[in-house]
NULUMNU-623858 format. One record per residue: residue in three letters; x, y, z of N, C-alpha, C in turn. Coordinates in pm, whole numbers, padded with zeros to 5 digits, always signed. Layout:
REM NULUMNU-623858
AlaXYZXYZXYZ;...
This chain:
REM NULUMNU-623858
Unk+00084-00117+00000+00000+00000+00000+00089+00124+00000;Unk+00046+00246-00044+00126+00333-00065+00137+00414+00090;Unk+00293+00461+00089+00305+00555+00247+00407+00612+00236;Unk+00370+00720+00271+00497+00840+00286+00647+00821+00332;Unk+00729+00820+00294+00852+00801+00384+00982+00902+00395;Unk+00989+01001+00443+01029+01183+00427+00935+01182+00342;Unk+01016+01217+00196+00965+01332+00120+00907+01227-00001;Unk+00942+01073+00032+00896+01015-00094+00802+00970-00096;Unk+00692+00890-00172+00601+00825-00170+00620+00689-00234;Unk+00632+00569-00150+00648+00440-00166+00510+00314-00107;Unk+00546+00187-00220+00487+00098-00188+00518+00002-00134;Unk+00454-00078-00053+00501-00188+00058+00398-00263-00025;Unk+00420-00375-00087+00318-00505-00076+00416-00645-00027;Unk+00329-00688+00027+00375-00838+00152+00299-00917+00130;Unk+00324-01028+00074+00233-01170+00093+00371-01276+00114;Unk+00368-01355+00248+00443-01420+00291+00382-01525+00310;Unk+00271-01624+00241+00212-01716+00278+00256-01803+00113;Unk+00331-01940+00137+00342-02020+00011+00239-02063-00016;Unk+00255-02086-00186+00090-02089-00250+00146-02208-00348;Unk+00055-02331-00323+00102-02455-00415-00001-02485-00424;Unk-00064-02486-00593-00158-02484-00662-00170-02589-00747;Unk-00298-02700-00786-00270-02778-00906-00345-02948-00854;Unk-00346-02981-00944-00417-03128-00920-00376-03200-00785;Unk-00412-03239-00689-00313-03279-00630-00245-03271-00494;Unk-00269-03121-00495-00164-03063-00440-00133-03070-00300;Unk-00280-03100-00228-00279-03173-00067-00158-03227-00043;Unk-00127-03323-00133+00011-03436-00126+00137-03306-00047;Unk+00123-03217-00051+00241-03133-00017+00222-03120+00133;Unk+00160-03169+00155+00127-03191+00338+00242-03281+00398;Unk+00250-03357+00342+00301-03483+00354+00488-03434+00390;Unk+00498-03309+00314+00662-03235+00299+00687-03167+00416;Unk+00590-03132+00525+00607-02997+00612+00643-03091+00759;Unk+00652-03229+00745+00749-03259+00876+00627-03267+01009;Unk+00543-03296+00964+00409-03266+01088+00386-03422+01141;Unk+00427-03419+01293+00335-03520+01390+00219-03550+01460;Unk+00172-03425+01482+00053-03431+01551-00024-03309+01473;Unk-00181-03322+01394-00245-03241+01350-00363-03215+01434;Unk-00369-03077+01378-00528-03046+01439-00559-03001+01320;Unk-00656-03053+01289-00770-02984+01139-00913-02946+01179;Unk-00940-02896+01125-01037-02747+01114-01107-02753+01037;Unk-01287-02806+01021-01325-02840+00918-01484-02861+00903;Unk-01565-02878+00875-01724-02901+00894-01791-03075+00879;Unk-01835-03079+00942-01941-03221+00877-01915-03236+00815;Unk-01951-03139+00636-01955-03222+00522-01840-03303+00492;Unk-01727-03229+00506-01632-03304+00493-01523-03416+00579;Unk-01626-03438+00674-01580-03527+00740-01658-03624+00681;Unk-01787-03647+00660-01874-03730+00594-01846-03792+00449;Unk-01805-03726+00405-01760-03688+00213-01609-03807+00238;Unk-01525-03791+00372-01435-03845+00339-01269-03767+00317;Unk-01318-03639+00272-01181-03567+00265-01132-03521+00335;Unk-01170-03484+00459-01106-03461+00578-00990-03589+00636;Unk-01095-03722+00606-00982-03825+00618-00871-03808+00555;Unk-00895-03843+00376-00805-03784+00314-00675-03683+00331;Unk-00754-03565+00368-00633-03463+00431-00534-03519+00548;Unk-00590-03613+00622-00502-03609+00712-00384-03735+00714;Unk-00469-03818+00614-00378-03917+00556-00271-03873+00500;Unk-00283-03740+00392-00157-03719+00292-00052-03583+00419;Unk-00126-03574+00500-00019-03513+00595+00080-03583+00639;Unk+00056-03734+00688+00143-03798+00750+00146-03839+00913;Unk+00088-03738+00948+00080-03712+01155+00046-03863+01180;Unk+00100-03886+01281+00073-04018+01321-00050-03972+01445;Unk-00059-03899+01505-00152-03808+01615-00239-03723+01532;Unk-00370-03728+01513-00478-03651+01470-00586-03574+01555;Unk-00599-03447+01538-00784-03447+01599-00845-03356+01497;Unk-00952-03387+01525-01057-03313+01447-01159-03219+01482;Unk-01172-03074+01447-01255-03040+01526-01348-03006+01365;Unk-01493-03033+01406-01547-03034+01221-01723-02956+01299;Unk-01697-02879+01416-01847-02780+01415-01833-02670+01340;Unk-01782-02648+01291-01759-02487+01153-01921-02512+01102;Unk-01952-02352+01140-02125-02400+01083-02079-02230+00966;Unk-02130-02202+00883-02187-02064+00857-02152-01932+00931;Unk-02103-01872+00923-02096-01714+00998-02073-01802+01123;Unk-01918-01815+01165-01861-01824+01268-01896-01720+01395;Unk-01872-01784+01510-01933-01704+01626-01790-01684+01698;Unk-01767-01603+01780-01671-01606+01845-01684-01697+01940;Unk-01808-01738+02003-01839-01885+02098-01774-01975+02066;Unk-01765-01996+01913-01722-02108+01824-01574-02119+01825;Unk-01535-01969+01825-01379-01957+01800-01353-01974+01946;Unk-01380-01950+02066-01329-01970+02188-01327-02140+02220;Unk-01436-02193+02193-01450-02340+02227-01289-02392+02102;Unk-01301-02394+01999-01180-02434+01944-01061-02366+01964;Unk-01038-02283+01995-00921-02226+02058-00878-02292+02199;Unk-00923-02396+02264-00942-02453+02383-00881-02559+02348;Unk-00974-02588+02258-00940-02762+02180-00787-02760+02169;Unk-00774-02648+02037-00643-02624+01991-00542-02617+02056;Unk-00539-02558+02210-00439-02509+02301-00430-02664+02379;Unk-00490-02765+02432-00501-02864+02506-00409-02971+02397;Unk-00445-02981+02264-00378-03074+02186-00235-03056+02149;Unk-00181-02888+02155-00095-02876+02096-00002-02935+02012;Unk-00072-02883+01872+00013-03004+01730+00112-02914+01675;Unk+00154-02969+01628+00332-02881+01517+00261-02857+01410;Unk+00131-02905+01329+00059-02841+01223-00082-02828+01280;Unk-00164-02739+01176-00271-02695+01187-00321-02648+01033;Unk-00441-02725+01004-00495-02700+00844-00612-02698+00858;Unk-00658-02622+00787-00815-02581+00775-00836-02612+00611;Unk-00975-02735+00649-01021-02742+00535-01138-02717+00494;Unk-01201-02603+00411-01290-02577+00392-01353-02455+00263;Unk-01453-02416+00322-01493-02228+00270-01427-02134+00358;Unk-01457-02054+00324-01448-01930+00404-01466-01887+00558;Unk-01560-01975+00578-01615-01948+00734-01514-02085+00816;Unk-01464-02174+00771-01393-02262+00802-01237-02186+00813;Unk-01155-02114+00690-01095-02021+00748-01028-01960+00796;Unk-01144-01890+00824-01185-01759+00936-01155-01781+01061;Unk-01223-01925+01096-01252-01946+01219-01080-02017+01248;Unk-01058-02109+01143-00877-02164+01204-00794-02074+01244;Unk-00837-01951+01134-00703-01815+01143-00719-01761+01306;Unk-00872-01773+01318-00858-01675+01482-00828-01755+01598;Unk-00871-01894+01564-00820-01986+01650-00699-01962+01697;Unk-00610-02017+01581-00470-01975+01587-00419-01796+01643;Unk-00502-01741+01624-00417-01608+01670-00450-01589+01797;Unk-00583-01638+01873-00593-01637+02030-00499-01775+02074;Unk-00436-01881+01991-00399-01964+02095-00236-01937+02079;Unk-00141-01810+02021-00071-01770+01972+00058-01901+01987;Unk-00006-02011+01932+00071-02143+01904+00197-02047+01795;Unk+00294-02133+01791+00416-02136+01703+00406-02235+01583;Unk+00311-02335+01594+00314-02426+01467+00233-02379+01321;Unk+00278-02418+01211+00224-02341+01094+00095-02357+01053;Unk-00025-02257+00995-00123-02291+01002-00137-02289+00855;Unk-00196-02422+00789-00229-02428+00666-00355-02427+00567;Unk-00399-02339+00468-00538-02314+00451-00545-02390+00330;Unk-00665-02443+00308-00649-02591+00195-00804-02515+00170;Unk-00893-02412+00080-00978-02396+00063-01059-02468-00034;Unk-01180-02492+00008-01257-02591-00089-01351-02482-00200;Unk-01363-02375-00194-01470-02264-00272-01386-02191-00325;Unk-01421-02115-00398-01290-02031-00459-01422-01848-00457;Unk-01381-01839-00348-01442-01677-00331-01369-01619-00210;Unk-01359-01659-00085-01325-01534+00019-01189-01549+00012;Unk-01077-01597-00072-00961-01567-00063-00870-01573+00099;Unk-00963-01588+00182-00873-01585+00339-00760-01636+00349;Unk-00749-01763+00291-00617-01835+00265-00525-01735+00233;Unk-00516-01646+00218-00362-01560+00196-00414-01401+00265;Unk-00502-01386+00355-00569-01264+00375-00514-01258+00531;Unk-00494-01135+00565-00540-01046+00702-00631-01093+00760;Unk-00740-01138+00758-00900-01105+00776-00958-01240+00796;Unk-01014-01187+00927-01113-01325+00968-01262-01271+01025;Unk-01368-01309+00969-01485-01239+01014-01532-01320+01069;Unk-01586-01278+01224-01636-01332+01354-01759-01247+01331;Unk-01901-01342+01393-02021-01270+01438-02012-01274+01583;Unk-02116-01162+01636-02121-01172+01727-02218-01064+01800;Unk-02331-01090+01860-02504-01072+01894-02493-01031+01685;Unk-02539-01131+01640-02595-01077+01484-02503-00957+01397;Unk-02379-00937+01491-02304-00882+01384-02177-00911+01318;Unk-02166-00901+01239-02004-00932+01172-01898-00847+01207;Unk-01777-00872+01240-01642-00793+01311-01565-00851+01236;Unk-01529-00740+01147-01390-00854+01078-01259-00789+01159;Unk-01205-00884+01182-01059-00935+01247-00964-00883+01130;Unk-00870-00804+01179-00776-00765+01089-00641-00723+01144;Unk-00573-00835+01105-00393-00878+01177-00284-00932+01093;Unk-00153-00915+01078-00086-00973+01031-00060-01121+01037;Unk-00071-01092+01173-00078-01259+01249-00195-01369+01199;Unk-00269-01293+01163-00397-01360+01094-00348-01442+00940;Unk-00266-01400+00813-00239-01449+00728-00166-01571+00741;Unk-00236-01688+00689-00153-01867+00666-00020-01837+00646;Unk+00027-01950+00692+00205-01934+00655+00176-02037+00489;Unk+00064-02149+00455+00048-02215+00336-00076-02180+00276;Unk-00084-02168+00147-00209-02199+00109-00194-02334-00014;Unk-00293-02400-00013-00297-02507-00071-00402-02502-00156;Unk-00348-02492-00319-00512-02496-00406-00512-02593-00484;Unk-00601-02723-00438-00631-02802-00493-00751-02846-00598;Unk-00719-02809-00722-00804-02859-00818-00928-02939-00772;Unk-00821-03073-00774-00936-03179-00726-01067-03147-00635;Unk-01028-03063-00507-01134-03031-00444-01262-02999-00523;Unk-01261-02909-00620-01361-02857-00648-01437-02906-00781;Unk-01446-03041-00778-01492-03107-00901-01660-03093-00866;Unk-01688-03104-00735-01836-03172-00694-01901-03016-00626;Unk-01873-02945-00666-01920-02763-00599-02040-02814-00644;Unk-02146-02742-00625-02295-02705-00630-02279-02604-00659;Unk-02347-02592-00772-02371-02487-00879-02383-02321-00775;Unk-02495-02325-00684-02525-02237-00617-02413-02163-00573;Unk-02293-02287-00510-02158-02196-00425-02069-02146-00576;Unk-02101-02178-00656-01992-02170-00768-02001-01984-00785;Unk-02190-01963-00816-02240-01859-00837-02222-01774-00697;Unk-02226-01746-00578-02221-01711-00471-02058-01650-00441;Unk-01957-01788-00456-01862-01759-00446-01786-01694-00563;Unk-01780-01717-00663-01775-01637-00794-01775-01484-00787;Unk-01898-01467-00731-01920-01293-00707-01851-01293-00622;Unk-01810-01306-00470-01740-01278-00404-01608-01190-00473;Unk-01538-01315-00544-01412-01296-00609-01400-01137-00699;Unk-01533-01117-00784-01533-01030-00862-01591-00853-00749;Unk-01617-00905-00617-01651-00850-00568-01519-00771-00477;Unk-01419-00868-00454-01348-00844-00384-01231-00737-00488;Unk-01188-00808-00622-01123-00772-00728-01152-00596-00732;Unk-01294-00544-00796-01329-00449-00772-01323-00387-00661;Unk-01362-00380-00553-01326-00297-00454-01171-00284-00391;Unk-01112-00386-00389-00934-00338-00421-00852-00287-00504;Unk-00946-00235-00628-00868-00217-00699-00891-00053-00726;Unk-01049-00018-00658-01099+00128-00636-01044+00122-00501;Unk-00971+00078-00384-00963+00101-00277-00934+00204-00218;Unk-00868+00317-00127-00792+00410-00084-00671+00383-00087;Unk-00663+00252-00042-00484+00160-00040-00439+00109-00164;Unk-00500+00094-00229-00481+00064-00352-00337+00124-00440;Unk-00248+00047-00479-00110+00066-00521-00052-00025-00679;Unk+00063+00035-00733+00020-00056-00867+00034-00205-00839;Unk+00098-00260-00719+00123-00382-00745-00046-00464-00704;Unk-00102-00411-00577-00232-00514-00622-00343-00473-00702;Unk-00297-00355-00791-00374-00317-00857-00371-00432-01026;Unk-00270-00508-01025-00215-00585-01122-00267-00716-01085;Unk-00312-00727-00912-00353-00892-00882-00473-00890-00883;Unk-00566-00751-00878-00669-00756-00873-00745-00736-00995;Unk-00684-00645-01117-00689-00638-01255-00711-00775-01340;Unk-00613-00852-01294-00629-01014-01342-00735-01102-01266;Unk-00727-01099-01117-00863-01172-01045-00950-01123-01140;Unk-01018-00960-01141-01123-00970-01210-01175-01061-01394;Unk-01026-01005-01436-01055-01018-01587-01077-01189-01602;Unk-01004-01257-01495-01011-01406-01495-01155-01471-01474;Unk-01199-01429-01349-01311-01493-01301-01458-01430-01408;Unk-01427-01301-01392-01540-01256-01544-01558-01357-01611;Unk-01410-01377-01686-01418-01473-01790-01469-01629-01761;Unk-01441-01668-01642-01437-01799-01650-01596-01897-01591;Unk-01579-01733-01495-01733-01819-01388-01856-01895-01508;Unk-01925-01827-01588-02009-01850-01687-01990-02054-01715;Unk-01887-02047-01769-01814-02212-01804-01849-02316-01629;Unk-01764-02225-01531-01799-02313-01425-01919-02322-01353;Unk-01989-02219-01360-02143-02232-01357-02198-02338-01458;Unk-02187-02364-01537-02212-02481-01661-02180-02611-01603;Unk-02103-02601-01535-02010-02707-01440-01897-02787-01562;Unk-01840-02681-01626-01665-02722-01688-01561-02705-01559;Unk-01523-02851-01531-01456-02826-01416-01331-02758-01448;Unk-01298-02745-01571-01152-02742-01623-01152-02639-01605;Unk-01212-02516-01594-01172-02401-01514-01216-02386-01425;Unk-01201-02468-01328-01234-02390-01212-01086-02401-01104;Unk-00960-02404-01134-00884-02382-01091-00871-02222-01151;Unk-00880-02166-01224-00857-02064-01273-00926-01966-01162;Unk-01079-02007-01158-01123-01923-01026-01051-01921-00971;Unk-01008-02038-00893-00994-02063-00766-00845-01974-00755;Unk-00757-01968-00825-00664-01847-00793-00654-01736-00812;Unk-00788-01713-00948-00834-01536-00936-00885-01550-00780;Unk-00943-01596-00655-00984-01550-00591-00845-01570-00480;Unk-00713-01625-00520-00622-01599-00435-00580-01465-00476;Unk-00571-01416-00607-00555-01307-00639-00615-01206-00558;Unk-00702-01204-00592-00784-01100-00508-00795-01080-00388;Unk-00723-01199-00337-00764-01185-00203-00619-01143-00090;Unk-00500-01128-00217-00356-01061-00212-00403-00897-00239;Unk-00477-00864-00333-00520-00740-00373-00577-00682-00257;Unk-00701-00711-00218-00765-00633-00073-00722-00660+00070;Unk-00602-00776+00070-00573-00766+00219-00453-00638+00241;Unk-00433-00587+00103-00309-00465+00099-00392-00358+00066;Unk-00448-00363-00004-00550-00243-00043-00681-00214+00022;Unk-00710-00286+00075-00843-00247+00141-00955-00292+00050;Unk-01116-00291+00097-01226-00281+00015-01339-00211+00008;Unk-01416-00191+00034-01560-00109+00011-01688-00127+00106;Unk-01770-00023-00003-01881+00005+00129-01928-00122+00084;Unk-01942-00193-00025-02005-00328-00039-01993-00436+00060;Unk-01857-00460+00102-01833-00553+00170-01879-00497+00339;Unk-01866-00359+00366-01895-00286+00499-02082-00348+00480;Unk-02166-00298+00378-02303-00331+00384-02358-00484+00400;Unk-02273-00587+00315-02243-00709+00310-02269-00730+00463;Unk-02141-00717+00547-02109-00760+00677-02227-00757+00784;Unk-02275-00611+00749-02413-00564+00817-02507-00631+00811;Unk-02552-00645+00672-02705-00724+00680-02684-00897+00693;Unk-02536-00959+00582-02559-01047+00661-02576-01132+00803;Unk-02517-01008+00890-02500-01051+01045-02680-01035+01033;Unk-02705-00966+01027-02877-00954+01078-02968-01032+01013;Unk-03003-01098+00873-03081-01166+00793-02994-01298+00786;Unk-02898-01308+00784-02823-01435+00747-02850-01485+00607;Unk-02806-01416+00517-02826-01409+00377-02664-01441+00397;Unk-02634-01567+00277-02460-01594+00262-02411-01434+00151;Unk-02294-01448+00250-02216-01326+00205-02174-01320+00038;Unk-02205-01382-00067-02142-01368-00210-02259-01333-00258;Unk-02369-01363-00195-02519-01362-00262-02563-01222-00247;Unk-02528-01157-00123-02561-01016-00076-02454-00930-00175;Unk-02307-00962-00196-02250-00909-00289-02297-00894-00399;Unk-02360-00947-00449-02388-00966-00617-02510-00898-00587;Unk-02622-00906-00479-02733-00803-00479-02642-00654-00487;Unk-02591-00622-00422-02551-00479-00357-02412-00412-00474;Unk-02352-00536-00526-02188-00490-00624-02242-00348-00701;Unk-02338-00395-00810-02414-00276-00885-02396-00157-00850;Unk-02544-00158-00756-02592-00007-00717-02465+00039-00593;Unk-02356-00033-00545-02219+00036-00514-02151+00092-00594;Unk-02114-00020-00729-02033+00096-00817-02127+00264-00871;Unk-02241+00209-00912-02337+00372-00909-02309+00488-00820;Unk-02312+00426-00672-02287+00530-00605-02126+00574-00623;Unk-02048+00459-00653-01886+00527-00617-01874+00610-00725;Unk-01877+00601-00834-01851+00614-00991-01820+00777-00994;Unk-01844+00897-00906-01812+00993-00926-01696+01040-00876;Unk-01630+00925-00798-01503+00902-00679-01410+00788-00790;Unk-01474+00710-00851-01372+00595-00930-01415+00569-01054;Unk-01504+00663-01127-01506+00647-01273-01390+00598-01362;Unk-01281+00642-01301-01145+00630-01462-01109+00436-01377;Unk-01078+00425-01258-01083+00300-01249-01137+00149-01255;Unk-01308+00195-01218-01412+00115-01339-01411+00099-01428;Unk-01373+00200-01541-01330+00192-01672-01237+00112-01693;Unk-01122+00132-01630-01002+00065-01628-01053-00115-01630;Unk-01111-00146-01531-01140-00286-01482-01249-00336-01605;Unk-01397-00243-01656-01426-00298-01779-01368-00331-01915;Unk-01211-00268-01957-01193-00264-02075-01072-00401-02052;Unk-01042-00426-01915-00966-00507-01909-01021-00638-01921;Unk-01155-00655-01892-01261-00788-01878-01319-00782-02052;Unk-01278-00705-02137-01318-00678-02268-01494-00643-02257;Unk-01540-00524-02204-01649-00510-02169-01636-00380-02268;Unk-01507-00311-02315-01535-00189-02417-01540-00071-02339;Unk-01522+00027-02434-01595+00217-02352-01471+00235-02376;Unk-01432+00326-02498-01401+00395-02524-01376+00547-02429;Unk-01477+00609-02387-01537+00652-02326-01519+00629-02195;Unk-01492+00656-02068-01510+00613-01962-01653+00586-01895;Unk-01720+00741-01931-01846+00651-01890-01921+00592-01946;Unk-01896+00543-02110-01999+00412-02124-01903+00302-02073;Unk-01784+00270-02053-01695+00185-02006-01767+00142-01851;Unk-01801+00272-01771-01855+00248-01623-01963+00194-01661;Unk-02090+00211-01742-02191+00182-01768-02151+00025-01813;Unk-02122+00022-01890-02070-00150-01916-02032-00199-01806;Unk-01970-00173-01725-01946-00267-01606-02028-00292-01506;Unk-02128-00211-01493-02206-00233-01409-02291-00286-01508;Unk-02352-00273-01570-02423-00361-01699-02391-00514-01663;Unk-02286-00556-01688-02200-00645-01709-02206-00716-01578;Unk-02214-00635-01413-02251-00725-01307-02386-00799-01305;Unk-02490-00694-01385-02618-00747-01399-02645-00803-01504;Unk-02609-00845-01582-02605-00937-01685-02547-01104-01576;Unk-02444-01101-01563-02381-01197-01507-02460-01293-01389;Unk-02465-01138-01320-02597-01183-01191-02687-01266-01235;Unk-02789-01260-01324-02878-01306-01399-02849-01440-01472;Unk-02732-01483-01556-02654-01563-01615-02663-01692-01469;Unk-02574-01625-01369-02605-01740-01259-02691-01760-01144;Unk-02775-01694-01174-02921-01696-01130-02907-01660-00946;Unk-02879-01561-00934-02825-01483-00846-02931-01398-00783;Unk-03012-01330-00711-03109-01233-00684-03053-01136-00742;Unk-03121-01023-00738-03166-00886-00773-03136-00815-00623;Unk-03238-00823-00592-03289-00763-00488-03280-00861-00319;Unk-03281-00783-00226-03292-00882-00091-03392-00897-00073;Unk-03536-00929-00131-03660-00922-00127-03636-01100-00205;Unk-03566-01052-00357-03562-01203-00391-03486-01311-00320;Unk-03389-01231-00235-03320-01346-00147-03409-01359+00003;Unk-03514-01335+00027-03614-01390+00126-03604-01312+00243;Unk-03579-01191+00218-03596-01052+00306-03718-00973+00301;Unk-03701-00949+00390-03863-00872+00464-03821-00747+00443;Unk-03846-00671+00354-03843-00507+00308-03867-00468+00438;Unk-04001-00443+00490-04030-00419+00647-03930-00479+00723;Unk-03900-00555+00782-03754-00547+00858-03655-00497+00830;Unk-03590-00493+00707-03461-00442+00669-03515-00292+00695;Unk-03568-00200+00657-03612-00065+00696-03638-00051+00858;Unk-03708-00108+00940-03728-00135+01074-03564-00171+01157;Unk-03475-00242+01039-03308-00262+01129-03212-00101+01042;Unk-03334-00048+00970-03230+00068+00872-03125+00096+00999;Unk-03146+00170+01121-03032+00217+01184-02933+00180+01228;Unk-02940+00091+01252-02875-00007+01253-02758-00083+01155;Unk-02839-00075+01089-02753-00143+00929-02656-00019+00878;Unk-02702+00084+00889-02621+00207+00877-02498+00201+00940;Unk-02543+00243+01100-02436+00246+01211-02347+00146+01151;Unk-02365+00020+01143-02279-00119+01141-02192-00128+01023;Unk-02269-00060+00928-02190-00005+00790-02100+00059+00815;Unk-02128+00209+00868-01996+00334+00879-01894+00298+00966;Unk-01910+00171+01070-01849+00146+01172-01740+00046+01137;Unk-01784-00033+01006-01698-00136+00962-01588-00097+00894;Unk-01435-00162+00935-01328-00119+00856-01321-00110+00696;Unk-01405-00206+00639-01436-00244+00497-01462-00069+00458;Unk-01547+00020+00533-01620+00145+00478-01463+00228+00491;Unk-01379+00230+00578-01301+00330+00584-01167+00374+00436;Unk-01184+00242+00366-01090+00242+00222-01174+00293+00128;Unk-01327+00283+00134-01399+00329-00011-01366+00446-00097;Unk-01372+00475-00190-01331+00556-00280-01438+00692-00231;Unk-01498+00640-00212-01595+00765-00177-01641+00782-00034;Unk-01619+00913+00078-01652+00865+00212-01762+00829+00233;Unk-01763+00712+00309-01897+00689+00394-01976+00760+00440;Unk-02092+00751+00433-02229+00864+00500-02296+00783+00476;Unk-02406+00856+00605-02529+00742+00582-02610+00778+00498;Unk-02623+00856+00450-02738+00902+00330-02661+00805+00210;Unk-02577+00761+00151-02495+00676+00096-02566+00516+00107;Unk-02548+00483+00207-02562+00362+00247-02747+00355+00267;Unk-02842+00480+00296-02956+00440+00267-03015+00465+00145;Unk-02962+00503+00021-02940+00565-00136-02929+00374-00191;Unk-02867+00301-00126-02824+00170-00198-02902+00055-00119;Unk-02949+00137+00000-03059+00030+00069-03203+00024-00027;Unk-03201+00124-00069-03362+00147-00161-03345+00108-00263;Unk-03247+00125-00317-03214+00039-00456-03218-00088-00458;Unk-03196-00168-00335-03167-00318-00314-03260-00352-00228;Unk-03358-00289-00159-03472-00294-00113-03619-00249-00162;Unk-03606-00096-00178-03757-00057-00232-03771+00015-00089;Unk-03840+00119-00116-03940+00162+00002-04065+00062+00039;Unk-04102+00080+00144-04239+00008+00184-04342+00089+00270;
């Protein structure tokens, strides 16, 4: 990110987490010298079998498992496994999962401030955490994202194979995420040329590719899956938006999954930013071959282009189509505000936060009632 130093103006970008990508690639567990594991992980995949898997190609002759990772982690959740974690003390630690799986290993690990390496093996290809700052904890119905150095994996592991059997739904969900995250790091405040180059490609990649893996061509969906490591190098240096600040908000309160609320809200965000990041929207449509000559038919194409897509993977519109109560969301308006301007996500936006802002994009994605 860019920072003053006397009289010059310089960039710092840092990603210190190894990234081994490709068919396979679990098998690299097996290299890091580990006796005793603790893995980090949900039902499904203890059921499915790959959790076994994982812990087979590690090697540990000593295993445990902790597999309650539900959805929007609680800090309850993170204290009870942080317990686990501290009582077993293993020389590795891998989290296998989504996003909320994690989330929850990264904070584990940073309250049980163990010394052994923590490894992120993601099964979705959207919240990028595996190489991120950032771990989002709920807590009474709200989202707190966690933001530490100490928080970023020392591995990330992207395994193809994982993602042969996605459900269409997470493909579309997590997909936006990626394109969600891409864009708002790349309009960020922090925003610098180098993740302006990881986030330039996340976008132009996943644009391109989601459509095919929505189809279910598995053959790209490694391609996601590292546009969303991309991106997720791009905003843990650059910062992101009021999208992800509004995101955080309502999903703590409705429990709408976080890629789905993105793809409602991405739109009518770039609308509002566009008088703060017009030449960089542009920038990001002509790079996805969306055209504009012009910057603002270029902005117009891109937001075009989220709602086209939206639609393509059958995504809501509106939080009304994702099974929201117009009357409640207006009845939590103050709320959702406060929780917005309050979230670190709002303090990088291209444009400052206000609440007249944030209720300008509630009506758009709600409606009056």
């Amino acid at each position: 990110m860019p920072a003053e130093w006397g009289n010059c103006v310089v960039e710092e970008f840092v990603c210190r987490t190894k990234i081994i990508s490709g068919s396979g690639a679990v098998s690299a567990l097996g290299q890091m010298g580990g006796k005793k594991l603790f893995l980090v992980t949900d039902p499904y995949f203890v059921k499915s079998g790959q959790a076994e898997r994982v812990a087979l190609a590690s090697g540990c002759q000593e295993r445990e498992v902790f597999d309650r990772i539900r959805p929007d982690p609680t800090v309850e959740l993170v204290a009870e496994g942080t317990a686990r974690l501290k009582a077993f003390a293993p020389d590795l630690l891998v989290a296998l999962g989504g996003g909320s799986t994690l989330d929850c290993a990264k904070a584990m690990a940073y309250f049980a401030r163990g010394t052994y390496p923590l490894v992120a093996i993601p099964t979705t290809s959207g919240s990028g955490s595996e190489v991120t700052d950032f771990a989002i904890l709920t807590h009474d119905r709200v989202k707190h994202p966690l933001v530490d150095p100490r928080l970023r994996p020392d591995v990330a592991i992207l395994d193809s194979d994982l993602l042969q059997q996605l459900p269409k739904h997470l493909v579309a969900e997590t997909g936006f995420d990626v394109l969600t995250h891409a864009v708002e790091a790349y309009c960020a405040k922090n925003a610098g040329v180098i993740s302006d180059l990881y986030a330039r490609e996340a976008f132009s990649s996943a644009y391109a590719a989601l459509p095919a893996s929505y189809a279910g061509r598995t053959e790209v969906r490694l391609k996601v899956h590292l546009a969303a490591t991309m991106a997720g190098m791009a905003f843990t240096q650059a910062g992101l938006g009021l999208c992800h600040a509004m995101a955080h908000s309502l999903g703590g309160l409705f429990h709408v999954p976080h890629g789905r609320l993105n793809a409602i809200l991405l739109p009518a965000v770039i609308g509002c930013n566009a008088h703060a990041a017009s030449r960089k929207y542009a920038e990001l449509a002509r790079a996805a071959g969306m055209g504009g000559s012009a910057d603002t038919i270029a902005l117009r194409n891109l937001r075009n282009g989220m709602i086209r897509l939206r639609r393509e993977l059958n995504l809501p519109e509106t939080l009304v189509q994702a099974g929201v109560d117009p009357r409640a969301v207006w009845r939590s308006a103050e709320a959702i505000v406060s929780n917005t301007l309050a979230d670190p996500c709002c303090k990088t936006n291209p444009l400052e936060g206000e609440a007249f802002l944030v209720r300008r994009i509630l009506e758009e994605v709600t409606g009056r009632v």
